[in-house]
Residue, then its C-alpha position, 0 to 999 in steps of 0.5 A: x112626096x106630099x107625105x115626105x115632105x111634111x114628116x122632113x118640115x116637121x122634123x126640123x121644125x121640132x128638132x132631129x136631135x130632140x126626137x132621136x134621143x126621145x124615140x132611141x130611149x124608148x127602144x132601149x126601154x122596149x129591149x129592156x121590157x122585153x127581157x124583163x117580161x120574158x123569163x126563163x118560168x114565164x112569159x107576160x106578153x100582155x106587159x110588152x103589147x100593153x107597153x107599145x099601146x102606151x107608147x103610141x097613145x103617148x106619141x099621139x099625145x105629143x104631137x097634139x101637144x105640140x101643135x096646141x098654142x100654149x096661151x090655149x093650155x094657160x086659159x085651161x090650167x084652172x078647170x084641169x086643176x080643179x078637175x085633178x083634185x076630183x080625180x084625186x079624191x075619187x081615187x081614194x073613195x073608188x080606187x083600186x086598192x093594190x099593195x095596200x095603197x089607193x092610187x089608181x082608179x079602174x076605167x076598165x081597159x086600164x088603170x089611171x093613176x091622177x097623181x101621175x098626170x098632176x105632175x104636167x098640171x102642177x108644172x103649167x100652173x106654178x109656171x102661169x103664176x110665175x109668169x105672172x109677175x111683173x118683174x123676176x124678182x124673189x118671191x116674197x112670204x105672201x106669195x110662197x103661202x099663195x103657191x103653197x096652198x094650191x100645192x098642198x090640196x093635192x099634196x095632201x090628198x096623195x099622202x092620204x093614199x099613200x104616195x109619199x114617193x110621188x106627192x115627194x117628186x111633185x114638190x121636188x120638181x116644183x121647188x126647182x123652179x120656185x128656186x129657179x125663180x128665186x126666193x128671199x134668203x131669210x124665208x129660204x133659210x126659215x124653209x130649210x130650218x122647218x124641213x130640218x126640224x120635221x123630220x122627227x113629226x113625220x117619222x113619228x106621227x105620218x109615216x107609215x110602218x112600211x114607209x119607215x121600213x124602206x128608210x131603216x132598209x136604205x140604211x142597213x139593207x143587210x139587216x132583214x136580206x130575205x124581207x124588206x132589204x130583198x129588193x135593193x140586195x137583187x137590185x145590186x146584184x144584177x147591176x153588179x154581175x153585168x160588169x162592163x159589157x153585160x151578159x147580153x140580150x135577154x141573158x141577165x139570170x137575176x132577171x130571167x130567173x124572177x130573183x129581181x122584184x119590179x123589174x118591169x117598173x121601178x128596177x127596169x135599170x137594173x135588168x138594162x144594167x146587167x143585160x149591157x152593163x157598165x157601157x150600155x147603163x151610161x150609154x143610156x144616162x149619157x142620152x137621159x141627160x143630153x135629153x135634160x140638157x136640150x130642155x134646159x137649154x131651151x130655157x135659157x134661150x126663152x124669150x118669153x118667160x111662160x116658155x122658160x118656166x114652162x121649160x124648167x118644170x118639164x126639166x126638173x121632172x125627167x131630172x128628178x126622176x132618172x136621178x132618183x130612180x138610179x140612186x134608188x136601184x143602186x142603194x144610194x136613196x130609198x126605194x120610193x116608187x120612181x119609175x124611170x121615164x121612157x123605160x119603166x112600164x106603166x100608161x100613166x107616167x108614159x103619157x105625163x112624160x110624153x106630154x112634158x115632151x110634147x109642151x117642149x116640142x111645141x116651144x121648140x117649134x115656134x122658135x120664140x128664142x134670143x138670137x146669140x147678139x141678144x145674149x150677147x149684148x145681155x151678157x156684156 
């Protein structure tokens, strides 16, 4: 009864609806997995029994998250900043090199990837900064440059890996919430304008062959169908083939038959996508962006700022993620490395997701929000 009760407390203290969506994504992602690890030529147990470690490590991580007090987080910010640049360095002196890439580094039992876990780090202090100020109101050019020189050390070092994807999807969510924050229009459009004009820089003097491979196949996958435009070709075809209700649990032929590269990791959408087709992929979406809605909503709702931007940062990251990663499958962007959260295999990213989920969870909790006559009266 003891034991009862406290699961009940702490299920309405941290929200049912928010952990039904969370614990009924991560069994589609283990359904999904399943069929992606057990083919018709081959069976990776390791992947699936792996992927519950992950999960269960990410659950531990969750709850203690959501029972550490947020100022304990912002008075740590700066030594695991510090700490994540070491990392990221080590990584590229000691790391695993897989696909051509520095990215990981071999503790042993698994591979731990720095970038992943910097997203959550690089959330908590670009929130505690903005925090910071005084009055919300648009930051100015002296304060973008501080922000910015604390954003582009690690940037750069995962350039240097390279992960154009990843150090892409960092300043994607943290642009998100300066702009949440607000910028003056003159220096918006300056940063528009140089994003515009550097493009022709980065092609030519910083992307790598296989980095401008992926864009020239995003624009004609057709052109080289058995090299470098195979995966987005597969992608669709499976996707495709499931029609409107799929061809059922662990039946999708791309997927058993091995025609489907990465299925396990950054086209896991695909392999859900012809297994229970056109209604089991928006099923899934309608529950990624329920799930981006309560975050978001919880923002709105923050009393305290740290709160609100902490918020807006873990929203934009399960935001940019599953957008970027569907567009990414269906041939709508380039194929850039985006694993889906909740779903895609891999520790690391399992862990930062459930993390961001975690800091949520601990905001939810001590209900820190306007009552609806505070909005009210705020409103009129």
């Amino acid at each position: 009864m003891i034991i009862y009760h406290l699961i009940s407390n702490y299920f309405k203290k941290t929200g049912l609806v928010f952990l039904t969506l969370i614990l009924s994504l991560q069994i589609i992602g283990l359904l999904s997995l399943y069929s992606a690890t057990h083919g018709a030529y081959v069976e990776n147990v390791f992947l699936f029994k792996q992927q519950i470690l992950w999960l269960s490590l990410g659950w531990i991580i969750f709850f203690t998250i959501s029972h550490i007090n947020k100022s304990i987080l912002s008075k740590s910010i700066w030594p695991i900043y510090i700490l994540h640049i070491v990392f990221l360095i080590l990584t590229l002196v000691i790391g695993s090199e897989i696909f051509h890439a520095k990215r990981w580094i071999d503790l042993g039992l698994f591979n731990y990837q720095p970038s992943e876990t910097l997203k959550f780090v690089m959330v908590l202090f670009i929130a505690q900064q903005l925090a910071k100020r005084k009055l919300r109101t648009p930051l100015n050019l002296k304060e973008l440059l501080i922000y910015s020189s604390f954003i582009f050390i690690p940037i750069l070092i995962i350039l240097n890996q390279p992960d154009l994807g990843t150090a892409g999807i960092i300043l994607l969510i943290l642009a998100l919430m300066i702009l949440f924050n607000g910028i003056k229009k003159k220096i918006f459009l300056i940063l528009v304008i140089i994003s515009l004009t550097s493009f022709p820089i980065a092609w030519n003097f910083i992307l790598k062959p296989y980095q401008k491979s992926r864009i020239t196949t995003f624009l004609q996958p057709g052109k080289d169908p058995r090299g470098s435009g195979y995966n987005i070709i597969q992608s669709k075809v499976a996707i495709g083939s499931g029609q409107f209700f799929g061809k059922g649990f662990g039946k999708g032929t791309q997927n058993r038959l091995q025609f489907l590269p990465e299925r396990h990791t950054d086209f896991i959408f695909s392999v859900l996508s012809e297994e229970y087709g056109l209604l089991g992929s928006t099923l899934t979406l309608v529950l990624f962006f329920l799930l981006i809605i309560y975050i978001f909503k919880l923002a709105s709702l923050s009393r305290n700022r740290l709160n609100c931007y902490f918020c807006i940062g873990a929203g934009s990251f399960f935001l940019c993620h599953v957008i970027l990663n569907i567009a990414m499958t269906i041939g709508l962007f380039p194929v850039v490395g985006a694993p889906l959260p909740l779903l895609s295999y891999g520790g690391s990213h399992i862990l930062t997701s459930m993390a961001f989920l975690g800091l949520i969870a601990s905001i939810n909790r001590r209900k820190d929000f306007f009552t609806t006559q505070e909005i009210y009266n705020k409103i009129f």
